[in-house]
DOLO-60393 format. One record per atom (N, C-alpha, C): x, y, z; residue in three letters. Coordinates in steps of 0.05 Angstrom, whole numbers, padded with zeros to 5 digits, always signed. Last residue first. Layout:
N
XYZALA;...
This chain:
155
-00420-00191-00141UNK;-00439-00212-00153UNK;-00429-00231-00149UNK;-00388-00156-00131UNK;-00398-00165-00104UNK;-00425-00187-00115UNK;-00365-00127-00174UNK;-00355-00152-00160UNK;-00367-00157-00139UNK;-00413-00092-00197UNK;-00407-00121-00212UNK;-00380-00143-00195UNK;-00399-00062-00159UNK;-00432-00072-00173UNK;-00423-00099-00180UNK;-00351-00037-00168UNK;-00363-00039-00150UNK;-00394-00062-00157UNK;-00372-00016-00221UNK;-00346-00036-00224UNK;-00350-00043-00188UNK;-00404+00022-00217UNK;-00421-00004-00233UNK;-00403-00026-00223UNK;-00377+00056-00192UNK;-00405+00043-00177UNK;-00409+00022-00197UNK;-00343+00078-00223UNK;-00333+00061-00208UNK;-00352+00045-00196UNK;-00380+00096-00264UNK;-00360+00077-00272UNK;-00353+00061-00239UNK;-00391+00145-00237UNK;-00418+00113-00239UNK;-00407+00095-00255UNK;-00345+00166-00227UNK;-00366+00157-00198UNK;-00379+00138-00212UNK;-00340+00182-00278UNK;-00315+00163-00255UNK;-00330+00163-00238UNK;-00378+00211-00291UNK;-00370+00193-00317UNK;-00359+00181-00290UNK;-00374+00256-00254UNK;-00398+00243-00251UNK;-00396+00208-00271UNK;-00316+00278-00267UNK;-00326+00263-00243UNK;-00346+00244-00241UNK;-00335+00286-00328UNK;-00316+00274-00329UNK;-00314+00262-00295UNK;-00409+00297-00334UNK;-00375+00309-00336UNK;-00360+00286-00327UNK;-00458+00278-00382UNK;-00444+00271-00353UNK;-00415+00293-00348UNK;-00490+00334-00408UNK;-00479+00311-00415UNK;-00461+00316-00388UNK;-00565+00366-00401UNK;-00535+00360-00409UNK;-00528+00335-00410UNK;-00622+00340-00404UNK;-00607+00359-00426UNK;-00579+00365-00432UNK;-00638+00320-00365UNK;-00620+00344-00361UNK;-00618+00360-00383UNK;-00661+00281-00396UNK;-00668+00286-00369UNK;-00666+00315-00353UNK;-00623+00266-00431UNK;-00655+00261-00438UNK;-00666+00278-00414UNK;-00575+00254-00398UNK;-00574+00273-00416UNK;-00608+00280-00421UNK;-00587+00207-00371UNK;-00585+00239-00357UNK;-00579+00259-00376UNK;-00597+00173-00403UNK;-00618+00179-00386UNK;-00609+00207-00383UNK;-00547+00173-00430UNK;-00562+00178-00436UNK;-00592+00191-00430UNK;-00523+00148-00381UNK;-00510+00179-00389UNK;-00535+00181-00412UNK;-00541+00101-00373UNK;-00544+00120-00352UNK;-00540+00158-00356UNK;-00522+00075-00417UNK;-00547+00078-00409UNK;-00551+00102-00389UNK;-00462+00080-00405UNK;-00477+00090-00432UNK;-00508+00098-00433UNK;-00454+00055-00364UNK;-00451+00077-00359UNK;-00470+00093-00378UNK;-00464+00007-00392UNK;-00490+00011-00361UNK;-00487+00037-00361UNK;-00471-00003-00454UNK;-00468-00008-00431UNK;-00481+00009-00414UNK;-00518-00017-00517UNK;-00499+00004-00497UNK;-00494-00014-00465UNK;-00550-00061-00543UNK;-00518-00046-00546UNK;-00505-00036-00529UNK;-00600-00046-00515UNK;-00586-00070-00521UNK;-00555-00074-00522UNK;-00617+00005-00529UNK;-00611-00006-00506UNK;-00593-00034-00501UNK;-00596+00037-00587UNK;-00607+00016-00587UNK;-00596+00004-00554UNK;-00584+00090-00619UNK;-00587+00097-00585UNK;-00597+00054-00575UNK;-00558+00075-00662UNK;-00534+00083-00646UNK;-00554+00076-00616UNK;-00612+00091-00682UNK;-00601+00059-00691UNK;-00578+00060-00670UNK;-00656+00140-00649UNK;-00647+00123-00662UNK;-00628+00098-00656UNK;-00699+00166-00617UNK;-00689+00138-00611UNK;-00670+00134-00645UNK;-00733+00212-00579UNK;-00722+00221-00611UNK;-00697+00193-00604UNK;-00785+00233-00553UNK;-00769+00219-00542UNK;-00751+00219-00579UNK;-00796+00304-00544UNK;-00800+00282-00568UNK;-00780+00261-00554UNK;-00811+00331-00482UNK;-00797+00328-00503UNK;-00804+00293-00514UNK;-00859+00377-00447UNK;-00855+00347-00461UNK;-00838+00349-00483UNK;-00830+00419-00402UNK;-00838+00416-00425UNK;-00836+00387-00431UNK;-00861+00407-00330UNK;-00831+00408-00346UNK;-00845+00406-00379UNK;-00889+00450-00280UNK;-00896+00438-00308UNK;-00879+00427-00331UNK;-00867+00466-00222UNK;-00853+00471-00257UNK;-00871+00448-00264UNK;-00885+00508-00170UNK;-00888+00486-00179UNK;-00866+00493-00214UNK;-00892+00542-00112UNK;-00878+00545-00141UNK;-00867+00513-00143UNK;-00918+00573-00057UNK;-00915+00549-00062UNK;-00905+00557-00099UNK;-00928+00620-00047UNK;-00926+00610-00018UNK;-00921+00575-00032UNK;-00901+00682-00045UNK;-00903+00664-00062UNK;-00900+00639-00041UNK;-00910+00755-00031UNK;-00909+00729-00018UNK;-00911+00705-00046UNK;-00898+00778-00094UNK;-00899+00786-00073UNK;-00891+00755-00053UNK;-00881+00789-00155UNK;-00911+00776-00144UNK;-00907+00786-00109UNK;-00833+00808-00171UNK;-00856+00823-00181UNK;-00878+00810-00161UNK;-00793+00780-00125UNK;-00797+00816-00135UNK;-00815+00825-00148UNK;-00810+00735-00132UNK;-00811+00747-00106UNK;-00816+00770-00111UNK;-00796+00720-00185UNK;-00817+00722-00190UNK;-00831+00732-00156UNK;-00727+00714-00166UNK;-00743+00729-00184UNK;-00773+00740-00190UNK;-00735+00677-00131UNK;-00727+00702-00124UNK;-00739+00718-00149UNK;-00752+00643-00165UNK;-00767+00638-00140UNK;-00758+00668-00125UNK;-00703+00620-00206UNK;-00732+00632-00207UNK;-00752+00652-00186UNK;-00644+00640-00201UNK;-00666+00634-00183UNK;-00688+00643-00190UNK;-00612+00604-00259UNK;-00622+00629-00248UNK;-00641+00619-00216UNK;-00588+00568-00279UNK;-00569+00576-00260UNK;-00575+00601-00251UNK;-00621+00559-00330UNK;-00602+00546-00312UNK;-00584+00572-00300UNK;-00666+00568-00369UNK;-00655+00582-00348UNK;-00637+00574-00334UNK;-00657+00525-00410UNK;-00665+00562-00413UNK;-00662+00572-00394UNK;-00660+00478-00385UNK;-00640+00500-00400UNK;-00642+00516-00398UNK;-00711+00466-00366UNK;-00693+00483-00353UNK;-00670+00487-00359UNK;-00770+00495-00382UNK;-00747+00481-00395UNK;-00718+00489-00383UNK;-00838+00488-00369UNK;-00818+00493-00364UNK;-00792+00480-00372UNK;-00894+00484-00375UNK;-00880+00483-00398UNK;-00854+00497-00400UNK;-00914+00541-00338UNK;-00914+00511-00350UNK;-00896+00506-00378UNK;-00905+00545-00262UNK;-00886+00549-00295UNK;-00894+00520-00310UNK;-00948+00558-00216UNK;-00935+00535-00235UNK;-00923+00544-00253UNK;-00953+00596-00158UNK;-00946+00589-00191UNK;-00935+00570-00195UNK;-00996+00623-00115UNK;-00982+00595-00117UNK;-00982+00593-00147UNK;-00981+00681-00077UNK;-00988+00667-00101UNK;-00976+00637-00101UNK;-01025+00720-00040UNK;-01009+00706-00040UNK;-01006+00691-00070UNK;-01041+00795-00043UNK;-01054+00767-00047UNK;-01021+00750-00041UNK;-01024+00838-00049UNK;-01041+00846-00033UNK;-01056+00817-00035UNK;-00974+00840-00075UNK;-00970+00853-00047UNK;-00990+00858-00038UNK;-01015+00845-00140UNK;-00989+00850-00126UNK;-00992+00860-00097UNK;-01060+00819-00164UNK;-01065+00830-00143UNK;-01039+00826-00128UNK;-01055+00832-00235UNK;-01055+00812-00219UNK;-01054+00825-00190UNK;-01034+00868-00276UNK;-01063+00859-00276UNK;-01072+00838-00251UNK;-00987+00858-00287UNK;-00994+00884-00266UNK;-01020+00881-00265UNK;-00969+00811-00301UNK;-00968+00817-00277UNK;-00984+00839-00269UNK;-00978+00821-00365UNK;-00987+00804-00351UNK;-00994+00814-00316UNK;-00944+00866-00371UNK;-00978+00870-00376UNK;-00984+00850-00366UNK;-00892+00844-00362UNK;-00900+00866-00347UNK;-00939+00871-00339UNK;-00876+00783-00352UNK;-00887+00797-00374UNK;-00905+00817-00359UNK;-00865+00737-00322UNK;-00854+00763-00321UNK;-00857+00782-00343UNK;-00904+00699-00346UNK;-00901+00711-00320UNK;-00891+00732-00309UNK;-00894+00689-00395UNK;-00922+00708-00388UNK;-00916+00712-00363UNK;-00848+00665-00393UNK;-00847+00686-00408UNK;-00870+00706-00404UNK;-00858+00615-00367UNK;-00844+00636-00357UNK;-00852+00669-00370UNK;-00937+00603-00366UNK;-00911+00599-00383UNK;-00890+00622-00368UNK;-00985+00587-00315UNK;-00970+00607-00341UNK;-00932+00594-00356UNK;-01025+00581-00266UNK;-01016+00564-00279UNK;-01005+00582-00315UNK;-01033+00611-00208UNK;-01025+00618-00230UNK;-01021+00596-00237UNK;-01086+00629-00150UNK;-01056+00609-00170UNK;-01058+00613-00203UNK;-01082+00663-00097UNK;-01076+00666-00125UNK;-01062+00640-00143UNK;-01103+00676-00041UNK;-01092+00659-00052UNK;-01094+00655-00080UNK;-01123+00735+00002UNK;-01127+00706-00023UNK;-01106+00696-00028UNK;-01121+00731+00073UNK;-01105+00741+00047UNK;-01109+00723+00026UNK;-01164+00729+00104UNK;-01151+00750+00112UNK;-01128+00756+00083UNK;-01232+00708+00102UNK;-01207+00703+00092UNK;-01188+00728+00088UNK;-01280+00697+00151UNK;-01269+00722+00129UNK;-01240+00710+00116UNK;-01304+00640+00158UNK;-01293+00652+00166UNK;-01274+00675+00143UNK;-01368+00613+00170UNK;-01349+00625+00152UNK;-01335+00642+00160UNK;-01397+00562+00209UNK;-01394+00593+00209UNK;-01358+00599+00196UNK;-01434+00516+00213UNK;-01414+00525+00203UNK;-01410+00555+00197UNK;-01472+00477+00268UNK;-01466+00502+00241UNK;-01433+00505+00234UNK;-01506+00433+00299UNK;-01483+00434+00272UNK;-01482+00457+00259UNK;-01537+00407+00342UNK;-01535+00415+00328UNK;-01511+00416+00317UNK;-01566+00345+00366UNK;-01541+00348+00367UNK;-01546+00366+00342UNK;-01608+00321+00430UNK;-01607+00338+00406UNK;-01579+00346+00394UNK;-01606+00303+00487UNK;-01611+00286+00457UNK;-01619+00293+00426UNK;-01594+00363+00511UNK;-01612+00339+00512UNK;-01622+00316+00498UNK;-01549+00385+00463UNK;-01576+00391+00487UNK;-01587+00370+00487UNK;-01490+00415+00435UNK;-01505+00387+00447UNK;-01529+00396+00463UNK;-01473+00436+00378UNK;-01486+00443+00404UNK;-01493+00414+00410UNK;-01407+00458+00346UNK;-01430+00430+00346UNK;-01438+00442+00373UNK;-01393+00490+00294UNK;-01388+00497+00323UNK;-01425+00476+00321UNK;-01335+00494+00254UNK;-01361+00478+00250UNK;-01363+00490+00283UNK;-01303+00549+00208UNK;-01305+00529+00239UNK;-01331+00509+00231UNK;-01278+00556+00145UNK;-01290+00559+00168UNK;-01288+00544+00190UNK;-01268+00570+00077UNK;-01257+00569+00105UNK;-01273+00573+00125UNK;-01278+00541+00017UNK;-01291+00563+00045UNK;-01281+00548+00069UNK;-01236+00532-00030UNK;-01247+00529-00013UNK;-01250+00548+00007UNK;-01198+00550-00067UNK;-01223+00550-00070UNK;-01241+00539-00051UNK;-01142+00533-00043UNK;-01149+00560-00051UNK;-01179+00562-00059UNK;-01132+00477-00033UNK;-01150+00498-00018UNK;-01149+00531-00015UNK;-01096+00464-00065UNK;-01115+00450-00060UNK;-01140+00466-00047UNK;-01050+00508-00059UNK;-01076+00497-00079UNK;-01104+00495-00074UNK;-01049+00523+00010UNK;-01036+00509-00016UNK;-01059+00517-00035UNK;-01073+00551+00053UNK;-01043+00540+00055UNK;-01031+00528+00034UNK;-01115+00604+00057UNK;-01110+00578+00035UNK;-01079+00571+00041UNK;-01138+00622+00125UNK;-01125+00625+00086UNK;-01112+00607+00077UNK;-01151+00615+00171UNK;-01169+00637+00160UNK;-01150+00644+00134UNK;-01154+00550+00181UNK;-01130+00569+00186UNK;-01156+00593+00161UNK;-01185+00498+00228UNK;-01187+00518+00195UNK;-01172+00542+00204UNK;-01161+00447+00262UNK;-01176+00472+00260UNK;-01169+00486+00233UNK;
């Protein structure tokens, strides 16, 4: 059955309604009766910086719509170790879905980075740097050391 408001995306632009089928005597009707939509559904597709950007937001239907945001061209350095999702609670209101658009980075390969060369950990710390942006710590370095060394005697 049709819920009277957009549960995602996908169906934020869509008309909500019933279908109500009649049967009579070898006759089979069909209507569709629209159903009022009790709270819109707002999606945002924006960059952090326009999001919480005062003139941005206040133009937007605060505490009287739902919102589904994407951050595009999101970098999550720049924010680490914040709660987005709390944050953008206090200006937007209900937030019923928050997506990230991750920024495209330059894959950037040189003569040192050559796959061939490197070992397994080396590979792997790379990935997660490329990935993260940071570098392994010294536990995470001794866990996929020991997993490879594990790895390699049960061959």
């Amino acid at each position: 059955m049709s819920q009277p408001y957009a549960s995602g995306t996908k169906e934020a632009s869509t008309q909500k309604g019933i279908f109500v089928v009649e049967i009579k005597e070898k006759m089979l009707n069909s209507n569709f009766l629209p159903l009022q939509v009790k709270t819109d559904l707002v999606v945002l597709e924006e960059e952090w910086e326009q999001l919480i950007n005062r003139d941005f937001y206040e133009k937007q239907p605060l505490n009287k719509s739902w919102f589904a945001i994407t951050i595009k061209n999101f970098d999550r350095t720049k924010l680490v170790g914040q709660n987005l999702r709390a944050q953008l609670q206090k200006i937007y209101g209900t937030i019923i879905e928050l997506d990230y658009q991750f920024e495209k980075k330059q894959l950037k390969r040189s003569r040192s980075q050559d796959i061939e060369t490197l070992d397994n950990v080396e590979i792997l710390s790379s990935f997660y740097k490329f990935t993260t942006g940071e570098t392994l710590d010294d536990v995470q370095t001794a866990i996929i050391e020991s997993t490879f060394n594990e790895l390699e005697g049960e061959k």
